[in-house]
KOLZA-459914 format. One record per residue (C-alpha): chain; x, y, z. Coordinates in steps of 0.1 Angstrom, whole numbers. Example, Ala and Ser with C-alpha at 12.3 -4.5 7.8 and 13.67 -1.06 7.14 Angstrom:
REC  kette      X      Y      Z
REC      A    123    -45     78
REC      A    137    -11     71
***
This chain:
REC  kette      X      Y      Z
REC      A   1218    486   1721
REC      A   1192    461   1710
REC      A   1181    429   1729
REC      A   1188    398   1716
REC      A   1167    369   1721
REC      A   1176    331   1733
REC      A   1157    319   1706
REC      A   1172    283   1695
REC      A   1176    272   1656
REC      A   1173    236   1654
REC      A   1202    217   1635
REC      A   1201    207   1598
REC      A   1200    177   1608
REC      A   1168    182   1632
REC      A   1153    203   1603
REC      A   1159    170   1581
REC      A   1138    147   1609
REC      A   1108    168   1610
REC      A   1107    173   1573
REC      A   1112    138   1570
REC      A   1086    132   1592
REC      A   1057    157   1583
REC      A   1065    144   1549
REC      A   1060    106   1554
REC      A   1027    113   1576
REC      A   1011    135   1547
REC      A   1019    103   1526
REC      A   1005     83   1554
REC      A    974    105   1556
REC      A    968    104   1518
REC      A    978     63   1510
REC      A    961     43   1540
REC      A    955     16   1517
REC      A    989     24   1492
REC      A    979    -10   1466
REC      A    946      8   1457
REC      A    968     42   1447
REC      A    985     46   1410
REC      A   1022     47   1408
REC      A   1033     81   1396
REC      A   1051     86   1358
REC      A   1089     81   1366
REC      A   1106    112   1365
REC      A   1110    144   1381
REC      A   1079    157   1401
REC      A   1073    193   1407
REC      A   1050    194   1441
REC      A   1037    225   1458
REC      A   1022    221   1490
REC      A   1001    248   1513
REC      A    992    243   1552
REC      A    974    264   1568
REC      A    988    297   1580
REC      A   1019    290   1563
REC      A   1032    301   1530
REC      A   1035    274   1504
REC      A   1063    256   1495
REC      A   1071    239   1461
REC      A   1099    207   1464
REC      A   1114    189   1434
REC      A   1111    150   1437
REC      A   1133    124   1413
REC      A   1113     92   1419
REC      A   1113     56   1400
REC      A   1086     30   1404
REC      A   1106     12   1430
REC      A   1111     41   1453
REC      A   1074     55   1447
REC      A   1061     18   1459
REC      A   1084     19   1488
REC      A   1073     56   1502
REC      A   1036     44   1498
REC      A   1047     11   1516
REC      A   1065     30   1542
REC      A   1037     55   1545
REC      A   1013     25   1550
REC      A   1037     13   1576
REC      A   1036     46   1594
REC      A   1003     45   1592
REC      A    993     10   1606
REC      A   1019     16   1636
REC      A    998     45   1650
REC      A    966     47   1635
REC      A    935     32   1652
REC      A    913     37   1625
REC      A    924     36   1587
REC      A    905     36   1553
REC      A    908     44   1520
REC      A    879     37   1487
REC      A    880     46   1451
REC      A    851     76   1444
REC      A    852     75   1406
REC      A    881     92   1397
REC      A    895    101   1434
REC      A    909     86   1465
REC      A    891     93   1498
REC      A    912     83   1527
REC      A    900     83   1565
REC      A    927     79   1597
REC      A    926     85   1629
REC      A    965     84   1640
REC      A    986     86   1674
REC      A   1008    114   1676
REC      A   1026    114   1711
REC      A    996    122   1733
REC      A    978    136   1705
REC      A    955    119   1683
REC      A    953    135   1648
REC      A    917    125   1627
REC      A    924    129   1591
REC      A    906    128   1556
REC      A    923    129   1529
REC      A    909    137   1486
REC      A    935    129   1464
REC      A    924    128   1423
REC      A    945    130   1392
REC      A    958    105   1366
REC      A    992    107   1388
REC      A   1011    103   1350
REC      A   1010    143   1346
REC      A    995    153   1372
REC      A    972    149   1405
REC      A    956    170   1434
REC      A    949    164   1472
REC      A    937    177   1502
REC      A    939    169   1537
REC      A    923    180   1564
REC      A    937    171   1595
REC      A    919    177   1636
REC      A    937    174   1664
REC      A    923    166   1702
REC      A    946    175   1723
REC      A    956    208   1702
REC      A    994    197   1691
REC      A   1014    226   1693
REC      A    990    248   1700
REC      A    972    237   1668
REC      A    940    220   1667
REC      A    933    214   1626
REC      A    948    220   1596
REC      A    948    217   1561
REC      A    976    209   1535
REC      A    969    212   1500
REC      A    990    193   1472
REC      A    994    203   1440
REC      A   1021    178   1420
REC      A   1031    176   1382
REC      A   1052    159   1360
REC      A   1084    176   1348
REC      A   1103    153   1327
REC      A   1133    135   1333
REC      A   1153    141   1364
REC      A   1182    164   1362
REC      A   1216    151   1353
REC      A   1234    138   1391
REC      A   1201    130   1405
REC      A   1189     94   1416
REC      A   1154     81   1427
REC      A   1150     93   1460
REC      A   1164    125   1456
REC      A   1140    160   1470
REC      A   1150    191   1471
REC      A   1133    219   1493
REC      A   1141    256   1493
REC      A   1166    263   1520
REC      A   1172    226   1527
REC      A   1193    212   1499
REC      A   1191    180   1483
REC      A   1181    149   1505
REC      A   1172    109   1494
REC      A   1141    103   1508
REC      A   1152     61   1507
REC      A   1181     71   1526
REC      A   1158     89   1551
REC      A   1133     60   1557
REC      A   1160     33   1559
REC      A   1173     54   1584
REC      A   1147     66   1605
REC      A   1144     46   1642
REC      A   1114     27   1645
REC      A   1110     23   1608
REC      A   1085     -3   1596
REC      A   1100    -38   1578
REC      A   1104    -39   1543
REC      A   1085    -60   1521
***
């Protein structure tokens, strides 16, 4: 007879928070200063991201000028709610982005390379340190690869991500949802 663990499986609904919320801080992390950042091309957006130690994972994103200002809005609200230290300049065809962020009792020092022409395409890194170690991790780096793939599928509205195993969500759903959120503009 085998032994069974108590291991315990968060909700979908939990699993929706913290996706949620790891996404909106790797926005956060990469648009400190959002109005210097190009809107992306309309349309469906293919984006794989890899964090360290974990194996990548590619999410589908329909997004609209209006919803792609409002996640860097949000993500620059995010970001001036916890972080201390905040900066983001133009290095010819790249964005370099510094932070230094609250998480709980953690504080999380990021910077953040982001370069494309965000029509087709564009590329980021962040790497992220964090003093006390937060969940037993003390850095990390995500790596972002996004591109363009055309219009978004037929029953899909701005907002809408889909992530393996997770479904479809609206991200504008999720931040006009989320406790705490920052005021919109």
């Amino acid at each position: 007879m085998g032994v069974r663990s108590a291991v315990s499986h968060p909700s979908r609904r939990e699993v929706h928070g913290r996706l949620a919320s790891a996404f909106l801080l790797a926005l956060a992390a990469g648009t400190a200063a959002a109005q210097d950042l190009p809107s992306r091309k309309a349309g469906l957006w293919e984006i794989t991201m890899q964090v360290t130690n974990s194996p990548s994972q590619t999410m589908r994103q329909c997004i609209d000028e209006k919803t792609d200002q409002q996640m860097q809005r949000f993500g620059q609200g995010l970001s001036q709610q916890q972080c201390t230290k905040n900066t983001m300049q133009r290095d010819g065809d790249r964005y370099v982005s510094e932070s230094e962020c609250k998480l709980g009792p953690t504080v999380a020092s990021s910077r953040s390379v982001f370069g494309g022409d965000f029509d087709k395409a564009y590329r980021g890194e962040v790497d992220t340190r964090y003093v006390p170690p937060m969940g037993g991790i003390s850095q990390s780096k995500m790596t972002m690869s996004a591109k363009w793939a055309g219009a978004c599928p037929a029953g899909w509205k701005p907002g809408d991500m889909e992530m393996p195993g997770m479904g479809r969500v609206n991200v504008n759903e999720m931040m006009s949802s989320m406790p705490g959120k920052p005021p919109r503009k």
